[in-house]
C-alpha positions in Angstrom: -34.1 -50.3 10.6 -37.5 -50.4 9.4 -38.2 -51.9 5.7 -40.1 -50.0 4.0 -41.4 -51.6 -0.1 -38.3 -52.6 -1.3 -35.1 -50.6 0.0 -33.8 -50.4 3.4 -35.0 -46.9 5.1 -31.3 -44.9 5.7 -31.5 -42.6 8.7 -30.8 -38.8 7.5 -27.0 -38.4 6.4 -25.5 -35.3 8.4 -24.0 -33.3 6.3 -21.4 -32.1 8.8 -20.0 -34.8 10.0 -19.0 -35.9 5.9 -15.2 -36.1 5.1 -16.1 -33.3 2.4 -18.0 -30.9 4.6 -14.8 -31.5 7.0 -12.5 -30.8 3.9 -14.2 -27.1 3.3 -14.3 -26.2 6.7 -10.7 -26.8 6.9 -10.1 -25.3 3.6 -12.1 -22.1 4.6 -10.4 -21.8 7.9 -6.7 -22.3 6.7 -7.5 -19.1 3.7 -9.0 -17.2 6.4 -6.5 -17.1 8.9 -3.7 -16.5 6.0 -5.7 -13.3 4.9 -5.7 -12.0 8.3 -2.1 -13.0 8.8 -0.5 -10.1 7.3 1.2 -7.2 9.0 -0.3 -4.1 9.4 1.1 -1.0 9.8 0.3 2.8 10.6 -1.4 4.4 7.5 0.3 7.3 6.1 -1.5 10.5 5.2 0.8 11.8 2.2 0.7 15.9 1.6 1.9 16.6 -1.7 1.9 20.8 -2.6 -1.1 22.0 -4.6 -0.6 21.7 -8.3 2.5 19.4 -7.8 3.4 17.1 -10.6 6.3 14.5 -10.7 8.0 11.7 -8.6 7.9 12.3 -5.0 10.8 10.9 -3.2 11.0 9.9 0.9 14.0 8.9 2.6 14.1 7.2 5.7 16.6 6.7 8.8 18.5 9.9 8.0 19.9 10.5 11.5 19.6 14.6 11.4 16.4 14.3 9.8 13.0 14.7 12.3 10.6 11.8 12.8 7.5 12.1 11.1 4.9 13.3 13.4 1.3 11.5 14.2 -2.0 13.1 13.5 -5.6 11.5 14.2 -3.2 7.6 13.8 -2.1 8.5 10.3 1.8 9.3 9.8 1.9 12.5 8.4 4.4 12.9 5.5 4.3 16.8 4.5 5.7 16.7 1.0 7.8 20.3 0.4 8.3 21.9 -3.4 11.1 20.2 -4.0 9.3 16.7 -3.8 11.9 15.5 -1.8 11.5 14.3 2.2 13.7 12.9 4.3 12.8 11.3 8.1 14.1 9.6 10.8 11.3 7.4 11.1 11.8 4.1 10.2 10.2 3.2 6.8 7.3 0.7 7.9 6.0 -2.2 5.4 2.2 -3.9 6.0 -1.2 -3.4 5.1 -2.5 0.3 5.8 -5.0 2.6 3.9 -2.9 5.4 3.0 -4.5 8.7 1.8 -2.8 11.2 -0.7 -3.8 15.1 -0.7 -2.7 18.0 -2.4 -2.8 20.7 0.5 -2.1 24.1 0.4 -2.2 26.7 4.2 -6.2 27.0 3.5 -7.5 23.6 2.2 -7.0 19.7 1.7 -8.2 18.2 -1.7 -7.9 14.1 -1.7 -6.3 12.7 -4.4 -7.6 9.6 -5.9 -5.7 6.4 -6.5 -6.8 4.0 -9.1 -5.9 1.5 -11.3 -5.1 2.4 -15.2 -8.7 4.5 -16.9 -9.9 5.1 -13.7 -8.7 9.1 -13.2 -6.4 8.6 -10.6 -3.5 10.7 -9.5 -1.2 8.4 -7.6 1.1 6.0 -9.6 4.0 3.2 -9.5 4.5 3.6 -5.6 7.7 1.6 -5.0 10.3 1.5 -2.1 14.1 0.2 -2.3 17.4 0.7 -1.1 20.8 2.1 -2.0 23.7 -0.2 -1.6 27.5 1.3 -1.4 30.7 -1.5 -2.7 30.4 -3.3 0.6 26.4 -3.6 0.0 25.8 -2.1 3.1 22.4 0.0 2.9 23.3 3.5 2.3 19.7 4.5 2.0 15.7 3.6 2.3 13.4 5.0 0.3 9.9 5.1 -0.8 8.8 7.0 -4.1 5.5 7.2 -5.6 4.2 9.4 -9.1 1.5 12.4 -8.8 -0.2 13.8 -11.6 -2.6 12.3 -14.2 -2.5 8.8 -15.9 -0.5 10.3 -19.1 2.1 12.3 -17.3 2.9 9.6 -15.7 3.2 7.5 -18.9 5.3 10.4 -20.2 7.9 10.6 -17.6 8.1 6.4 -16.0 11.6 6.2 -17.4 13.4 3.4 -16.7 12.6 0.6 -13.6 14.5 1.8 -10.7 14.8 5.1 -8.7 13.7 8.8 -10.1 15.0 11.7 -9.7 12.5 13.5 -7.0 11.0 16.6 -8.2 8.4 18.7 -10.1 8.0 17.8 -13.8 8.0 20.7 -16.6 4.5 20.9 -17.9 
């Protein structure tokens, strides 16, 4: 190495070849591939009545029920009146963009899902199952709350299932 005045002239350090800069690039790699890690699923495309309010419940694996059919890769659950729907289909858990619509025989309005102030329609989704003596699961279900921000807040009730159905306005 050449002297130059008084110090010793240090070749450039490379950045990337630093314990640190090794660190990072681990670090960065190691949350990446956890993100991408989880399961995805088929998105469901909910159809809830026009004007519906209340909890919306769906059952799964009822063996007389039909199978939920498949439209443009979405599952298509067609909520009826009652706000009660039972399937076939095997409940499915992941990561999916689900979309919610009020629908009626001549149109499709979306409904929006937001978090708490921000107008949405969609609330407290939540799946479980029923256990009998033996704790054997009797049923699967998914449920989920439509109407605005303070009907919900009016009928939440207690934690665990709801009775499916329109609310009393």
């Amino acid at each position: 190495m050449r002297r130059r005045g008084r110090g010793v002239m240090r070749r450039p350090r490379c950045y990337f070849c630093s314990v640190d800069a090794l660190i990072v690039v681990l670090a960065v790699f190691a949350m990446s591939s956890c993100l991408g890690s989880e399961a995805r699923r088929m998105p469901v495309r909910y159809l809830v009545p026009t004007g519906y309010v209340g909890w919306i419940k769906i059952e799964f694996d009822v063996s007389n029920a039909p199978a939920l059919p498949v439209k443009d890769h979405y599952l298509v659950c067609q909520i009826p009146t009652s706000g009660k729907l039972q399937t076939s289909s095997d409940i499915q858990f992941g990561v999916a963009k689900d979309e919610y619509y009020y629908y009626s025989a001549e149109s499709q309005q979306a409904l929006k899902v937001t978090q708490s102030g921000g107008g949405g329609m969609i609330w407290a989704g939540f799946n479980g199952q029923e256990l009998d003596a033996n704790k054997n699961v009797v049923q699967t279900y998914l449920q989920f709350f439509v109407g605005s921000e303070d009907e919900y807040r009016t009928h939440i009730g207690p934690p665990g299932p709801k009775n499916a159905g329109p609310i009393e306005r």
